[in-house]
C-alpha positions as CSV (number, residue, x, y, z in Angstrom):
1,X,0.0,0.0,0.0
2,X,2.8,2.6,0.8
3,X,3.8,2.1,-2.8
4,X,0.4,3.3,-4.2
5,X,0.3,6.1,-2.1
6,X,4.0,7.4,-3.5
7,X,5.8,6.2,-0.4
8,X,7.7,3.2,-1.3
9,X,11.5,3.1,0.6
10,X,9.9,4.9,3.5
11,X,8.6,2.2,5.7
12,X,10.9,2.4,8.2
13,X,10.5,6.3,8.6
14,X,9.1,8.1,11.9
15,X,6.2,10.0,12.0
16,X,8.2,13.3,12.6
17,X,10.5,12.4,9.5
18,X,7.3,12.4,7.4
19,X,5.2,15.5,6.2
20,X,2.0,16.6,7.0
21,X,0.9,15.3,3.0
22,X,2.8,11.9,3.5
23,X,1.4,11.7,6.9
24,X,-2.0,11.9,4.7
25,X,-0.6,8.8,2.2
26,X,0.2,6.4,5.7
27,X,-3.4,7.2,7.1
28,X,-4.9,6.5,3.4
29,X,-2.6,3.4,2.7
30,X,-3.7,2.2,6.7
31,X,-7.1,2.5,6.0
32,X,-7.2,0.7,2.9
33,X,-4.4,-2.0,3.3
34,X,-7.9,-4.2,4.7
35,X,-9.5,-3.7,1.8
36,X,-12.6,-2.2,3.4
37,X,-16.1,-1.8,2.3
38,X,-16.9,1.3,3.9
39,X,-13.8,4.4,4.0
40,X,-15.1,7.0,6.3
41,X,-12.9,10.5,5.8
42,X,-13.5,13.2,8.1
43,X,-11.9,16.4,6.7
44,X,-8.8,14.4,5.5
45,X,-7.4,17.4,3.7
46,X,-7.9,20.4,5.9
47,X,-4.1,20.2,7.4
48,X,-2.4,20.5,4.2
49,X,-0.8,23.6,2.0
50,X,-3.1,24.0,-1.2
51,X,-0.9,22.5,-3.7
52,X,-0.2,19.1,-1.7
53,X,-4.2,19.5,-0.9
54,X,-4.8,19.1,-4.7
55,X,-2.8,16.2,-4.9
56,X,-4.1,14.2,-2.2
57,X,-7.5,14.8,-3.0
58,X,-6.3,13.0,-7.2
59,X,-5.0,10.4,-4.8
60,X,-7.7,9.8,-3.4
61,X,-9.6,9.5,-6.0
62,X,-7.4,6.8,-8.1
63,X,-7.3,5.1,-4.5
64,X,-11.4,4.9,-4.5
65,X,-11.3,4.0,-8.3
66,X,-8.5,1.2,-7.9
67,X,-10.0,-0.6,-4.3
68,X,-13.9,0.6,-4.9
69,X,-14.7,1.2,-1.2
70,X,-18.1,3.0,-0.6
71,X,-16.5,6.7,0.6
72,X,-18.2,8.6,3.0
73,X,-16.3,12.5,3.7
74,X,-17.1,15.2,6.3
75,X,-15.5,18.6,4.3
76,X,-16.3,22.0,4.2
77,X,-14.9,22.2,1.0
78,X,-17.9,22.6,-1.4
79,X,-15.1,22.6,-4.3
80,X,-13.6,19.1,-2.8
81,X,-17.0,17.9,-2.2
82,X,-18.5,18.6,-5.8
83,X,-14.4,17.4,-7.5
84,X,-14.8,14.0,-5.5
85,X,-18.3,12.8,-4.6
86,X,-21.4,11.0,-6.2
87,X,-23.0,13.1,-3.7
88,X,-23.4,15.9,-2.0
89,X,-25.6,16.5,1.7
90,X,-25.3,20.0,3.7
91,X,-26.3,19.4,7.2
92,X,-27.2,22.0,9.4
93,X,-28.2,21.1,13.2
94,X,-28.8,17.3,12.9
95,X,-30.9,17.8,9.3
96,X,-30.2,17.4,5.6
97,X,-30.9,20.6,4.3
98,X,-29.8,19.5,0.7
99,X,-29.4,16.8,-1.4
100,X,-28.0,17.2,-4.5
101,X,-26.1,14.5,-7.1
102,X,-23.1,14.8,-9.2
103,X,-23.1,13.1,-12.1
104,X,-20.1,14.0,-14.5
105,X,-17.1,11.9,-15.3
106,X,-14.1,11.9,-13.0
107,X,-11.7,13.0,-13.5
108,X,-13.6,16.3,-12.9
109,X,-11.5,19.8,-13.3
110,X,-12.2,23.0,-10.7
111,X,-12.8,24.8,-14.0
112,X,-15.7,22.9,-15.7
113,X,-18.9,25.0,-15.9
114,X,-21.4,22.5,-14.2
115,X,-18.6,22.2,-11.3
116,X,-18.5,25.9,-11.8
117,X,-22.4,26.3,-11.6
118,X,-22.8,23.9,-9.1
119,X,-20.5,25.3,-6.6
120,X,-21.9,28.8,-6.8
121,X,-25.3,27.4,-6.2
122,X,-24.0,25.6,-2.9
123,X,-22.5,29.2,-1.7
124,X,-25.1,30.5,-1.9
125,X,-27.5,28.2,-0.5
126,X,-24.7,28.3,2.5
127,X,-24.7,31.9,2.7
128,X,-21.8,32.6,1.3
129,X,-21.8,35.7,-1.9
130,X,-19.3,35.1,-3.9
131,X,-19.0,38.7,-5.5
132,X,-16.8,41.6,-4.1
133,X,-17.8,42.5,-0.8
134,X,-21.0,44.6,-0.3
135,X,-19.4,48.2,1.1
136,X,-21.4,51.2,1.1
137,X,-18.4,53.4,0.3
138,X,-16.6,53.7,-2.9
139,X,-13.0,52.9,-2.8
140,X,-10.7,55.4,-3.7
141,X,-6.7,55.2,-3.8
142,X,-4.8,56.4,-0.6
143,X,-3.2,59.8,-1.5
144,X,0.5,60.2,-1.3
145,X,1.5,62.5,1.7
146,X,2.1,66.0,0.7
């Protein structure tokens, strides 16, 4: 399993020798070295920088294609959540306050309209504007001392 995730030759490392993404691959490669039916992932990504982010989430990904476990992950990503799952559930105090399906191919890129579409629709149903912010006064450039 360490050689799928893109660890092979460090089995013998520490923890502390490892970094935060290839702390990431030893969870991942743990978790599916049983073969499971079921992966649970609660917010697997959240600790790492955005670039090693991007590829752990197309890690995970060929990891779910290659094994096929049923995926169940907690984010607050609504970008992750629409790039990686079948489906999509917002849960607010206990309740499913939406339900929504994905069906496009994966690979699916950041930059595809429906993922584009889709992702503004879930801002907004959280809340979230994602236009400049609303302020009353005009902006003007700061003035050079005289």
């Amino acid at each position: 399993m360490l050689s799928e995730v893109g660890l092979a030759g460090r089995e013998k490392d520490w923890p502390r020798q490892l970094s935060g993404g290839q702390r990431q691959r030893v969870a991942l490669a743990r978790a599916l070295v049983r073969e499971p039916d079921l992966l649970l992932l609660d917010e697997p990504f959240s600790a790492l920088d955005a670039l090693t982010r991007i590829s752990a989430q197309d890690l995970v990904r060929r990891l779910v294609d290659a094994h096929s476990p049923a995926v169940v992950m907690v984010t607050h990503d609504v970008e992750e959540a629409l790039l990686l799952a079948d489906r999509v559930l917002v849960i607010a105090d206990g309740v499913i306050t939406h339900d929504q399906r994905v069906a496009l191919p994966r690979p699916r890129r950041r930059d595809h309209p429906e993922i584009v579409a889709h992702r503004a629709a879930l801002l907004r149903l959280l809340g979230v504007d994602e236009g400049l912010p609303h302020d009353p006064a005009p902006i003007t450039p700061e003035k050079e001392p005289a």
